[in-house]
C-alpha positions in Angstrom: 107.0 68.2 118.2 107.6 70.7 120.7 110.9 69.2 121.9 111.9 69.5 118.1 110.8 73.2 118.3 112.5 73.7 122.0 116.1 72.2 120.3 115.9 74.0 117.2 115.6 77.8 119.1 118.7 76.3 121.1 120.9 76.1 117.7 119.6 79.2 117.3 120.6 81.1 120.3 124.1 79.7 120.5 124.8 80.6 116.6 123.8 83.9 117.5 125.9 84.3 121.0 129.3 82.7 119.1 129.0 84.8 116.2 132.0 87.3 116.0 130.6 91.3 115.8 130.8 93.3 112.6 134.1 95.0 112.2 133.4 98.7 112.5 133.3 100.5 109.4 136.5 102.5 108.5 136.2 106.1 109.1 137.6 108.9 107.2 140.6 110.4 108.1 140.3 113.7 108.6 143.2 116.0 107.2 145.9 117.9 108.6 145.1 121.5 109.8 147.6 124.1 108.8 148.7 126.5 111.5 147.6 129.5 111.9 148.8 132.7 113.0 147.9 131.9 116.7 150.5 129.2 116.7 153.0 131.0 114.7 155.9 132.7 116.3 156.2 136.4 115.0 159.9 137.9 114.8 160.4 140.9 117.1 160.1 144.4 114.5 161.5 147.4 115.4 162.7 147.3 118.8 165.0 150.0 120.3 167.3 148.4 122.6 170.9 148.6 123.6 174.0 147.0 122.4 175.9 145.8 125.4 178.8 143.8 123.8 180.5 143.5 120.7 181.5 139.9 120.1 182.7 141.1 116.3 181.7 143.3 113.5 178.7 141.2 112.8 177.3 139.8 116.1 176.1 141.7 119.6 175.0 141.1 122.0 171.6 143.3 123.8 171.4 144.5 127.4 168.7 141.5 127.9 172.0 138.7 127.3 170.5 137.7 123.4 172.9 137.7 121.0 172.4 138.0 117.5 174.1 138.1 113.7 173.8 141.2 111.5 172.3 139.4 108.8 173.4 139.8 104.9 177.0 140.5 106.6 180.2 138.4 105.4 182.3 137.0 107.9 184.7 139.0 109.5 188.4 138.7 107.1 191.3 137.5 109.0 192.8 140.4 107.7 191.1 143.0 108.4 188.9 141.7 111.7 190.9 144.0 114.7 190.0 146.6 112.7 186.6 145.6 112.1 186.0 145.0 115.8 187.4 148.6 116.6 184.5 150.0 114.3 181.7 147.8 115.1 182.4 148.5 119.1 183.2 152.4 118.3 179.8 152.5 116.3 177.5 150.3 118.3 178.8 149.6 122.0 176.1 151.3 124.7 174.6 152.4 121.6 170.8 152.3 121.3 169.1 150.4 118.3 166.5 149.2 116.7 166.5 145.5 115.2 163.5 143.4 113.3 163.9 139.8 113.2 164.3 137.8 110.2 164.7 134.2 112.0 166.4 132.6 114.8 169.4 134.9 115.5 169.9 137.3 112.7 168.5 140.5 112.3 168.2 143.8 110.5 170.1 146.5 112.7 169.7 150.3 112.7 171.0 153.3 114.5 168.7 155.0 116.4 168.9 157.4 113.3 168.0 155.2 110.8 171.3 154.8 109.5 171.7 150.8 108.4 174.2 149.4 110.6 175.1 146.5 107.7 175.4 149.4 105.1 177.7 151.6 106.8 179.8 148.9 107.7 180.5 147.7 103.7 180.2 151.4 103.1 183.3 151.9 105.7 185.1 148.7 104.2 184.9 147.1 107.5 182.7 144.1 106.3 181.8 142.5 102.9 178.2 141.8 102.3 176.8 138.3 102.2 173.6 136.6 100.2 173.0 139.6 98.1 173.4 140.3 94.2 172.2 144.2 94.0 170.5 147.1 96.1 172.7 149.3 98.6 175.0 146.7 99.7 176.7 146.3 96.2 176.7 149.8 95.9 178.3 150.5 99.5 181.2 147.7 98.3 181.6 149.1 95.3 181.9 152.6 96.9 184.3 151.5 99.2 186.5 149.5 96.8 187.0 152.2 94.6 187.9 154.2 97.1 190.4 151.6 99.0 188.7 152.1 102.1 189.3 149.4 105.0 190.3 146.4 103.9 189.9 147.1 100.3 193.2 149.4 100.8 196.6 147.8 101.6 197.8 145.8 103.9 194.2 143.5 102.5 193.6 145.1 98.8 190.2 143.4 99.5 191.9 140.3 99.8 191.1 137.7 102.9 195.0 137.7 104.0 197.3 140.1 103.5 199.0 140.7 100.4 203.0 139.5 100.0 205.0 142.6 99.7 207.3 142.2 96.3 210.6 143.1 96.5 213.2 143.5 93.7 217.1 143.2 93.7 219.2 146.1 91.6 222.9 146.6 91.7 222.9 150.1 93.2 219.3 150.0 95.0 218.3 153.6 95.5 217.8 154.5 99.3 214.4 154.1 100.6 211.6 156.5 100.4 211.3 158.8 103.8 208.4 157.4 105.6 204.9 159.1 104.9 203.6 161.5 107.4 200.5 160.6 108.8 198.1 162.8 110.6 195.6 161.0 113.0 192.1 163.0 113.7 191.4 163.3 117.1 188.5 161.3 117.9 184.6 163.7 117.8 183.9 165.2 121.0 181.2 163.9 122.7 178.0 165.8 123.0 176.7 164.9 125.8 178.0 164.4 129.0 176.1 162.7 132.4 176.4 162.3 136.0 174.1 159.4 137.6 174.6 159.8 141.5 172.5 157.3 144.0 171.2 159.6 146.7 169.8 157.2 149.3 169.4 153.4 149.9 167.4 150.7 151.7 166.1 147.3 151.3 164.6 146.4 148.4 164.9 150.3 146.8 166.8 153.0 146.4 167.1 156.7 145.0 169.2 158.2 142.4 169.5 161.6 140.9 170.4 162.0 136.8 172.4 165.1 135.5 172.6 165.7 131.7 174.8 168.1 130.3 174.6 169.6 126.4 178.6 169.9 125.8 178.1 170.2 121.9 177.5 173.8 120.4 173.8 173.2 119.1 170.6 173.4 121.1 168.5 170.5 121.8 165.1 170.7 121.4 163.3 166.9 123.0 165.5 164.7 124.4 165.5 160.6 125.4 168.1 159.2 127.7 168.9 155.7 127.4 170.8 153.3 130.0 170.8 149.3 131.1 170.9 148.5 134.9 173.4 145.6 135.7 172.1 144.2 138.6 168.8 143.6 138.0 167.2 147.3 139.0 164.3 148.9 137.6 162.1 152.3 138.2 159.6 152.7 140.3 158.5 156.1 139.3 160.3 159.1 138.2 159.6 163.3 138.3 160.8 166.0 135.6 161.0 163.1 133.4 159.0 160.5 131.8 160.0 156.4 132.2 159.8 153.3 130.2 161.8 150.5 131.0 162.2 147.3 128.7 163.5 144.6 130.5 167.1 146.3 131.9 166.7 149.0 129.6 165.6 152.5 130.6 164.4 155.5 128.1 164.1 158.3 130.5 162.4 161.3 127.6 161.9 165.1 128.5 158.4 166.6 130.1 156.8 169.3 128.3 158.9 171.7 130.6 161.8 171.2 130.2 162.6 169.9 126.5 165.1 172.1 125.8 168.5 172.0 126.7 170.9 175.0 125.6 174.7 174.5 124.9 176.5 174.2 127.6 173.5 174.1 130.4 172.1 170.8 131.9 168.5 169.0 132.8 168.4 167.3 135.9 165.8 164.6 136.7 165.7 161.7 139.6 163.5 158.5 140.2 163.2 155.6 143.1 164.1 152.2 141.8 163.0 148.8 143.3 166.6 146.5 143.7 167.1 142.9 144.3 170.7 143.8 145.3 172.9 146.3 145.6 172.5 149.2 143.1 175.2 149.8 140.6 175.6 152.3 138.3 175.1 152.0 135.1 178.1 151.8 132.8 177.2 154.1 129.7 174.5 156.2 128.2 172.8 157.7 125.1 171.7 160.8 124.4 169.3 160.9 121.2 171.4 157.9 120.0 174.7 159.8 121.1 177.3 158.2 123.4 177.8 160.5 126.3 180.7 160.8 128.4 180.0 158.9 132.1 180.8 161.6 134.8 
């Protein structure tokens, strides 16, 4: 009898051992997070910087190397784009800006006094505007077409080639018209006019002395000087004026002493700068947004 018990606890045990495990229940599956603002990427807004190229009336290029497209600006007409270019680099080269991002390359663009870069440019016929049905880019067109102004006027008539000239046959042709005289304005003087001198050099730094000079016939009254280094300089610190430096751009701004600047008279400031190579000076400057003549 207990043999009979012994063998039946042995079925038993082995039944037991042999028997496969419980698949695991299945769990739920949890659902997908959305991202939040931590992980989103936020587009630069209003940032002053400085244009250093022109690649055409629609894209620059800043002083940190990022290029970007004006955004709700055509493409530039084959017709029309030298003279295009010739704006956009009169109007924005060594100019400072401010830009807000939109997305990936393209941007909003303004003048450092407000003015909007792709308005003016419709406004001057340079450009045609892009992805828009109403607001002040149809009425910047629709100024400038009436006006045949750019490439609204002749040789384009708004057209993305230029227009075939007509000619008629008569049996006595009369003599041709005398050719129209044609005044070309002189271009605005500048207004500002500066002479950046480097006074002294050693490794690693250097010093350099700024001279700004008021050549328009108004009074200044606060001032900001903007210029991009070339080689890779920066400011170490500055006197009789205040620094701020965004990547290879520099906004040198007045003290409370010396703010104003007459016609015709100058403010002088200097700084020491920390180089990785030899210091260069700097190819252009503004003057509260104006292009100044480089001395």
């Amino acid at each position: 009898m207990a043999r009979k018990h012994l063998l039946v606890m042995l079925l038993l045990f082995t039944g037991a051992c042999s028997a496969e495990p419980a698949a695991p229940s299945p769990s739920p599956q949890s659902p997908l997070k959305p991202p939040t603002l931590v992980n989103e990427v936020v587009p630069p807004q209003d940032v002053l910087t400085v244009v250093r190229d022109v690649i055409d009336a629609r894209t620059v290029e800043f002083a940190d190397g990022t290029r970007v497209r004006v955004a709700s600006l055509a493409e530039p007409k084959e017709c029309f784009a030298e003279a295009s270019l010739s704006f956009a680099r009169s109007t924005l080269l060594a100019s400072s800006v401010r830009f807000t991002g939109l997305e990936i390359g393209v941007v909003d663009l303004e003048l450092e006094n407000g003015t909007d870069y792709a308005v003016l440019a419709v406004q001057q016929g340079a450009l045609k505007p892009e992805g828009v049905e109403s607001g002040p880019l149809i009425n910047a067109r629709d100024e400038a077409s009436a006006a045949k102004r750019g490439l609204w006027g002749p040789p384009c008539e708004g057209s993305d080639t230029s227009k075939p000239v007509l000619t008629t046959t008569t049996t006595t042709p009369a003599p041709p018209p005398p050719p129209p005289t044609t005044t070309t304005a002189p271009p605005p003087a500048k207004a500002c006019a500066v002479s950046y001198r480097i006074t002294g050099q050693w490794q690693g730094g250097f010093q350099a002395g700024v001279t700004v000079r008021n050549t328009g016939t108004a009074a200044v009254n606060g001032w900001s000087l903007l210029w991009a280094f070339s080689n890779g300089e920066s400011v170490r610190d500055m006197w009789d004026a205040s620094a701020r430096q965004y990547g290879s751009v520099v906004s040198a701004a007045n003290t409370s002493y010396n703010r104003q600047v007459t016609a015709g008279k100058s403010v002088q400031f200097g700084f020491n700068g920390d180089s990785r190579g030899r210091p260069a000076a700097p190819a252009a400057f503004s003057f509260n947004g104006v292009k100044c003549t480089v001395e």
